[in-house]
C-alpha positions as CSV (number, residue, x, y, z in Angstrom):
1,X,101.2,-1.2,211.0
2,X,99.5,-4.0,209.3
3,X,100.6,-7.7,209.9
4,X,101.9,-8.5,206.4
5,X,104.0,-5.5,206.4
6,X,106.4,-5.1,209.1
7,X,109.1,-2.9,208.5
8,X,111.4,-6.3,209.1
9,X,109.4,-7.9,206.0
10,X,110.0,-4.7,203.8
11,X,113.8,-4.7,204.3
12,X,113.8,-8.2,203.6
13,X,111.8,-7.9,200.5
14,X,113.4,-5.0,199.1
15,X,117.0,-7.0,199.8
16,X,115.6,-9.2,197.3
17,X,114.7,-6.5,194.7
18,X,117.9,-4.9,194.5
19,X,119.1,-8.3,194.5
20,X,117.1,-8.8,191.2
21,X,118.6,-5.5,190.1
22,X,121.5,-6.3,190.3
23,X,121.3,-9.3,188.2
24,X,119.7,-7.3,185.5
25,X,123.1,-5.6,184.7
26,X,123.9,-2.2,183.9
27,X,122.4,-2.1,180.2
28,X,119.3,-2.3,182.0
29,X,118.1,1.4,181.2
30,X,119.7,3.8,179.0
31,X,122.2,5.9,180.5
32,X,121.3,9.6,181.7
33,X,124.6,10.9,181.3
34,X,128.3,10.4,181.5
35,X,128.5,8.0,184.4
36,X,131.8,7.6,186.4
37,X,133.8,4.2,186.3
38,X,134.4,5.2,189.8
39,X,132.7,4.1,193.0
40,X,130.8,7.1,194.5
41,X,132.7,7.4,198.1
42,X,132.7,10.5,200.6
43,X,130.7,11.6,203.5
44,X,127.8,13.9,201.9
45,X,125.6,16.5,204.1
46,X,122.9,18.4,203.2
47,X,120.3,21.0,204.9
48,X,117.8,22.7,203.6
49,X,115.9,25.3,205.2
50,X,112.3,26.4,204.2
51,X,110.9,30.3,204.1
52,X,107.7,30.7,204.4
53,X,104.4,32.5,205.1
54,X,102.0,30.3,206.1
55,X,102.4,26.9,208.1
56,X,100.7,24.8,205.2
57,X,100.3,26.4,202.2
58,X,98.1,23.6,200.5
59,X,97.8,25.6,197.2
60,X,98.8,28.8,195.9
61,X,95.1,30.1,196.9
62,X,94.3,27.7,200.1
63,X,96.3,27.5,203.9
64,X,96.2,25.5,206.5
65,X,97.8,25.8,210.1
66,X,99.2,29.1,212.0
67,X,100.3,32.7,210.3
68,X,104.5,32.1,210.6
69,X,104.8,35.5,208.7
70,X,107.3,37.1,211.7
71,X,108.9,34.1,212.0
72,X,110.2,34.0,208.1
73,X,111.4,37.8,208.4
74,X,115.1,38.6,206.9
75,X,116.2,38.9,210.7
76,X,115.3,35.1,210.6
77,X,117.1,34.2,207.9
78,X,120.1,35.9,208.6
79,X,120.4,34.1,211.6
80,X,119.9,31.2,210.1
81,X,122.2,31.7,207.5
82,X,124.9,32.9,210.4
83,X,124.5,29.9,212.0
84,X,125.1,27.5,209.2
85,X,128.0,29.1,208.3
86,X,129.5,29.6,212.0
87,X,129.0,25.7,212.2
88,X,130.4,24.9,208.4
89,X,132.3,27.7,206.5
90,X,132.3,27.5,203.0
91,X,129.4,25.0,203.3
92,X,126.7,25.6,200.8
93,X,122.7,24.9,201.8
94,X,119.8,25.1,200.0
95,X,116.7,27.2,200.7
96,X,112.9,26.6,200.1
97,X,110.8,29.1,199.6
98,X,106.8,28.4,199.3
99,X,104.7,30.4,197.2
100,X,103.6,32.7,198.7
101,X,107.0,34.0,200.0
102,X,107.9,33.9,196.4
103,X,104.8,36.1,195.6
104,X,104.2,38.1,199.5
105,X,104.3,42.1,198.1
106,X,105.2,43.3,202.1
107,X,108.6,44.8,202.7
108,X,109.7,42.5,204.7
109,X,109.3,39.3,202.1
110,X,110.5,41.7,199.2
111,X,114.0,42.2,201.6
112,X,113.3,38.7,202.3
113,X,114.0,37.6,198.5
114,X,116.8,40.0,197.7
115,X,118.3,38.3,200.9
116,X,118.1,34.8,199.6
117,X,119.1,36.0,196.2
118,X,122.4,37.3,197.9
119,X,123.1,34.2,199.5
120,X,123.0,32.4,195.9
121,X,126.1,35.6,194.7
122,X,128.0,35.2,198.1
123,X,127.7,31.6,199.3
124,X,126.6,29.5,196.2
125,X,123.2,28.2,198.2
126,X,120.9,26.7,195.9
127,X,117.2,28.8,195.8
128,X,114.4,26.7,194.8
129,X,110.6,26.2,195.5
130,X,108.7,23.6,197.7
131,X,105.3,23.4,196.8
132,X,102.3,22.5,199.5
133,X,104.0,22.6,202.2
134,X,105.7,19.2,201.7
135,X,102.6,17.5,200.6
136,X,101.7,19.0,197.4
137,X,100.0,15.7,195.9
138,X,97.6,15.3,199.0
139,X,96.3,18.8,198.1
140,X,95.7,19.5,194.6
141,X,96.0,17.9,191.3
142,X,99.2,16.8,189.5
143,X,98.4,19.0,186.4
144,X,97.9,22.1,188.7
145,X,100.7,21.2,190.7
146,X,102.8,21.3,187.8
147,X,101.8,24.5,186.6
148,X,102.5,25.7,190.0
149,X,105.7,23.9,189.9
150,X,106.7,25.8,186.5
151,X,105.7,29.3,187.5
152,X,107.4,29.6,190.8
153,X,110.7,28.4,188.9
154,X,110.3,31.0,186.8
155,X,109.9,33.6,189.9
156,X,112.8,32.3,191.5
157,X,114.6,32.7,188.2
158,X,113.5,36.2,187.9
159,X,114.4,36.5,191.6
160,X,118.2,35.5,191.7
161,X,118.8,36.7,187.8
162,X,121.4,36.0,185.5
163,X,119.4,32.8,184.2
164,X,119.1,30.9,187.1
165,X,117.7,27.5,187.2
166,X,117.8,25.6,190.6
167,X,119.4,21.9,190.0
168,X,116.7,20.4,192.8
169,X,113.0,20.7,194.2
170,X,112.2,20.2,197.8
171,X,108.7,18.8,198.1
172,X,108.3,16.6,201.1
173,X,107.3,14.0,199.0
174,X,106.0,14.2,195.1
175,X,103.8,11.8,192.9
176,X,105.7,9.8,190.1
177,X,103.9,11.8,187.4
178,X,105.2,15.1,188.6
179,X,108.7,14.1,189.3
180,X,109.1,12.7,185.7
181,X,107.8,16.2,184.8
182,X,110.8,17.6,186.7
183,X,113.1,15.9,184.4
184,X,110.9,16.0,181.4
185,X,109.9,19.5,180.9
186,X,111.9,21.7,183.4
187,X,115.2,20.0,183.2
188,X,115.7,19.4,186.9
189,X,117.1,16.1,187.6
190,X,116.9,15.8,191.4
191,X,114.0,16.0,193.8
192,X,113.6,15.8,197.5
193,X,110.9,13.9,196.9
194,X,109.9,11.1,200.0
195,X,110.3,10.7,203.2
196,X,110.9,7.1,204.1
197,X,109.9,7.4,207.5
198,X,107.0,9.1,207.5
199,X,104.0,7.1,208.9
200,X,101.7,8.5,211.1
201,X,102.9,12.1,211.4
202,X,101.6,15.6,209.4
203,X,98.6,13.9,208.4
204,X,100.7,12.5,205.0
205,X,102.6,9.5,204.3
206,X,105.2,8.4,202.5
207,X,106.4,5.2,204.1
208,X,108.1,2.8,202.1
209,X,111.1,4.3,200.6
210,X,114.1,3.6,200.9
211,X,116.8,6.6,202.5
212,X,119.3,6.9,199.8
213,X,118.9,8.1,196.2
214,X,117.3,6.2,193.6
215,X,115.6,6.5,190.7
216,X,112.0,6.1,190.7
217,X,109.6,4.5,189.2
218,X,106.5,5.7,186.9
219,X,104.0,3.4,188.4
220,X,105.2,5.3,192.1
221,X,107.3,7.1,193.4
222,X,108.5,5.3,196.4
223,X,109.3,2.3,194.1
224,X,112.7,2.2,192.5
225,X,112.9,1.9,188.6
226,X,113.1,-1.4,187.4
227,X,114.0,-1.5,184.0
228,X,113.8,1.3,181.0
229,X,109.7,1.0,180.6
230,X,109.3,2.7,184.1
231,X,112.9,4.7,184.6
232,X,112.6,8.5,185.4
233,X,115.7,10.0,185.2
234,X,115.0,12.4,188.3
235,X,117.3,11.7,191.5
236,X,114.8,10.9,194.3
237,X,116.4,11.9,198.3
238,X,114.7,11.0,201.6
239,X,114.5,14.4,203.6
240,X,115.1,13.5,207.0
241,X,117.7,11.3,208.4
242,X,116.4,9.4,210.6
243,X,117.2,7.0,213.6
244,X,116.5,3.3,212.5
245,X,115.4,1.8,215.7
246,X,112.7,5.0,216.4
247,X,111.8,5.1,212.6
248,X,110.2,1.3,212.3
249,X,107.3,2.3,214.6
250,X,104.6,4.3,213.5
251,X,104.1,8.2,214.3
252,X,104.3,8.7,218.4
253,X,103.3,5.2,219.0
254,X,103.4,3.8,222.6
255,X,104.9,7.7,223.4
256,X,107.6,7.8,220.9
257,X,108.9,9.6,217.8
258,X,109.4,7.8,215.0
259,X,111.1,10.5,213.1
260,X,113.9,11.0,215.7
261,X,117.0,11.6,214.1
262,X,118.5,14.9,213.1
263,X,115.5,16.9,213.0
264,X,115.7,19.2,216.2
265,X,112.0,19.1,216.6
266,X,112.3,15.6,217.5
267,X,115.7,15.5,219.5
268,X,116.7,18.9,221.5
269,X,113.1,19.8,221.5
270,X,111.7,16.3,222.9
271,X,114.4,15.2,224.3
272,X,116.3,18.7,225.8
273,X,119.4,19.8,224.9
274,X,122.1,17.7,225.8
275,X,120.9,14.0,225.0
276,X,119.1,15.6,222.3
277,X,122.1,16.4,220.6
278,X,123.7,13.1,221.6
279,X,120.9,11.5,219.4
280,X,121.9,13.7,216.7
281,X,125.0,13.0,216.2
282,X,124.9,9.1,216.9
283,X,122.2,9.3,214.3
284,X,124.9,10.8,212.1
285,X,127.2,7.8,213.0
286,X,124.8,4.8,211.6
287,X,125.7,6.7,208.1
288,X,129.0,8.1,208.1
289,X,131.5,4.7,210.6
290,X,129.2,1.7,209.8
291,X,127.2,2.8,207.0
292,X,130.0,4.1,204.9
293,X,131.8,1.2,205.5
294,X,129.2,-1.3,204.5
295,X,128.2,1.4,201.2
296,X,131.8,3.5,200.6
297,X,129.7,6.2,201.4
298,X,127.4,7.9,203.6
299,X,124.4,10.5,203.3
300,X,122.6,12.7,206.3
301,X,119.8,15.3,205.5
302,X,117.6,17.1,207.0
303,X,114.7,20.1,206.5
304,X,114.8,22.9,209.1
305,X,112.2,25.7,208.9
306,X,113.2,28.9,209.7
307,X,110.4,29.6,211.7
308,X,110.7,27.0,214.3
309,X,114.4,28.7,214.9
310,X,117.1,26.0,216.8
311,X,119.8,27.9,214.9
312,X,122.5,27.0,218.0
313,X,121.8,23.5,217.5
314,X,122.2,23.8,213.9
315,X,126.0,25.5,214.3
316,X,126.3,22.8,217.4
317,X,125.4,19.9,214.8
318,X,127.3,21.0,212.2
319,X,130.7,21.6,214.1
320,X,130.2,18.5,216.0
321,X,129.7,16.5,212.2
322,X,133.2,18.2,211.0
323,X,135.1,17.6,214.2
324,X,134.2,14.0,213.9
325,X,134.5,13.4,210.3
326,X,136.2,16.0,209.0
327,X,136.2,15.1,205.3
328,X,132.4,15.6,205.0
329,X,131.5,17.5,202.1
330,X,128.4,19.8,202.8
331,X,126.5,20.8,199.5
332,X,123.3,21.5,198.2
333,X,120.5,19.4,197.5
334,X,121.0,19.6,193.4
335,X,125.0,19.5,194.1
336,X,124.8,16.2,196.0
337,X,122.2,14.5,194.2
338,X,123.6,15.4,190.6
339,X,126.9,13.6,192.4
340,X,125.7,10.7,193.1
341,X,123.9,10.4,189.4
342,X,126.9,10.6,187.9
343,X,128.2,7.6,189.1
344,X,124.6,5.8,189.0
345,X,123.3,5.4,185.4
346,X,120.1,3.5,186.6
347,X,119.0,1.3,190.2
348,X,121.0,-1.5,189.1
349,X,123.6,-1.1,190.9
350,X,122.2,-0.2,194.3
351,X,122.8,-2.4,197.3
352,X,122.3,0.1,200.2
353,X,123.0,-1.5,203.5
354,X,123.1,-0.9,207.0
355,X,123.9,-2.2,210.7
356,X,122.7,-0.2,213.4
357,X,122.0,-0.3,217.0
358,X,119.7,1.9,219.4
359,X,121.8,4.7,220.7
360,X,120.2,4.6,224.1
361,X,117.8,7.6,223.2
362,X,114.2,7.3,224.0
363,X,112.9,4.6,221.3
364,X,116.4,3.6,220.4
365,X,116.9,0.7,222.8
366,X,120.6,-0.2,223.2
367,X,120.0,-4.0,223.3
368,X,118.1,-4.2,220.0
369,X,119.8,-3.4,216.4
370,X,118.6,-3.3,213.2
């Protein structure tokens, strides 16, 4: 990382902006909608998981990475769907589907849909699209990711019936431009769309965010709104919850992870099972004792492919979560984040802090704390 900007100097820096926030008042920007005199409080959890055919799917016409085909197949997703619910009943998720799941004419993606399209009728998931595989913007152009953007609504639509319209989009992380088209033209008001933590690793970056909502801003879209001139009224969530102390170095520097959190990629399968798991939930903790004491409320997420499978770890996590805090509310993406806008009008207000220490894992040293 560069010498003038340490992840110590961004938090500092960023203190100060909401700071300046803050003093600008609520009748900063316009509101968006009804807002709620009352705090927003809880313990808020959201997974998504992604269906797809190919590893990357950079455009609708161009992949990169491996063939996942067998790995996406209904069998797949029913155990993934199992899982969640064996770790959460009555928990709601949303699912991700790329394009060309949306548009694959095999059996198996066509049972693959009405699946998905069941789960919506039975469970209340939330079905919506993720465009590039995460990265859309690094890919193609914002016009032609739009488009993109507006036809696979309008499959997915088509695909669960009776005028469905998902409330989010999962995207990894999406340009300013595009996520002010969100709200704009297709009337969706949340986006998961940065990744604070990401330096280093997937070949993209989105480093600089901050990992609760905000509004963003139209000059970019890791920067929250500062007045009315730049406000887009689009809900922007980090997608991976991450451990502070691994997170401030950059990808696997010096042999680490820096997106060690929830993610099972980076805990049970780096780690192994059991302190893998450890480093899950104490992830968890940093948001839901200290965090949501310091904020009045706390927010975990993650993004699980299907393909990469860890469905026991996904029923262990969850289970473990509602044993230890057993008033968290697990919801969809659009659920949680058109939550939180009702009792956030604008960036104003935000004052998101935290006091962490490592957890002991690999990267997380117990003596340090952030």
């Amino acid at each position: 990382m560069a010498n003038s900007w340490t992840r110590r100097e961004f938090l500092n820096r960023a203190s100060y902006s909401a700071a300046s926030l803050a003093i600008a008042g609520k009748s900063a920007i316009a509101l968006p909608s009804a807002v709620s005199a009352q705090p927003f409080q809880g313990r808020f959890l959201t997974h998504v998981s992604v269906v797809r055919v190919n590893q990357i799917e950079v455009t609708p016409t161009r992949n990169i990475g491996e063939d996942e085909a067998p790995l996406n197949s209904p069998d797949h997703i029913r155990s993934r769907r199992e899982a969640f619910a064996d770790g959460c009943p009555g928990g709601k998720m949303t699912w991700a589907v790329s394009w060309l799941a949306l548009n694959d004419t095999r059996r198996e993606y066509q049972d693959a849909r009405h699946l998905l399209a069941s789960y919506h009728d039975k469970y209340g998931d939330e079905i919506t699209f993720i465009p590039g595989g995460y990265f859309a913007p690094m890919y193609d152009t914002r016009q032609h990711n739009q488009q993109t953007i507006h036809n696979a609504l309008k499959l997915i639509g088509k695909m669960v019936g009776n005028n469905y319209r998902p409330q989010s989009l999962v995207a990894g992380f999406l340009d300013a431009d595009s996520q002010n088209y969100l709200a704009t033209e297709e009337g969706i008001h949340v986006c998961q769309g940065q990744i604070w933590s990401q330096h280093g690793i997937d070949n993209g970056d989105g480093d600089g965010g901050i990992c609760y909502p905000y509004y963003p801003s139209r000059e970019h879209y890791l920067k929250p709104a500062q007045g009315k001139a730049d406000f887009i009224d689009c809900v922007c969530l980090d997608g991976w919850t991450c451990d502070f102390l691994t997170a401030r170095r950059e990808g696997f520097q010096g042999g680490f992870n820096s997106r060690q959190g929830i993610g099972p990629i980076e805990t049970v399968g780096d780690l192994g099972i059991a302190p893998g798991r450890k480093e899950m939930l104490d992830t968890v903790a940093m948001h839901f004792d200290q965090g949501h004491a310091l904020n009045g409320f706390g927010f975990v997420t993650a993004i699980w492919e299907t393909s990469l499978g860890h469905d026991a770890d996904l029923t262990w996590w969850l289970q473990a979560v509602k044993n230890r805090w057993p008033d968290t509310q697990v919801m969809t993406e659009g659920a949680f984040g058109l939550e939180w806008r009702k009792h956030y009008a604008n960036n104003a207000n935000i004052n998101y802090r935290f006091d962490a220490k490592g957890t002991g894992a690999k990267g997380s040293e117990p003596e340090l704390e952030i």
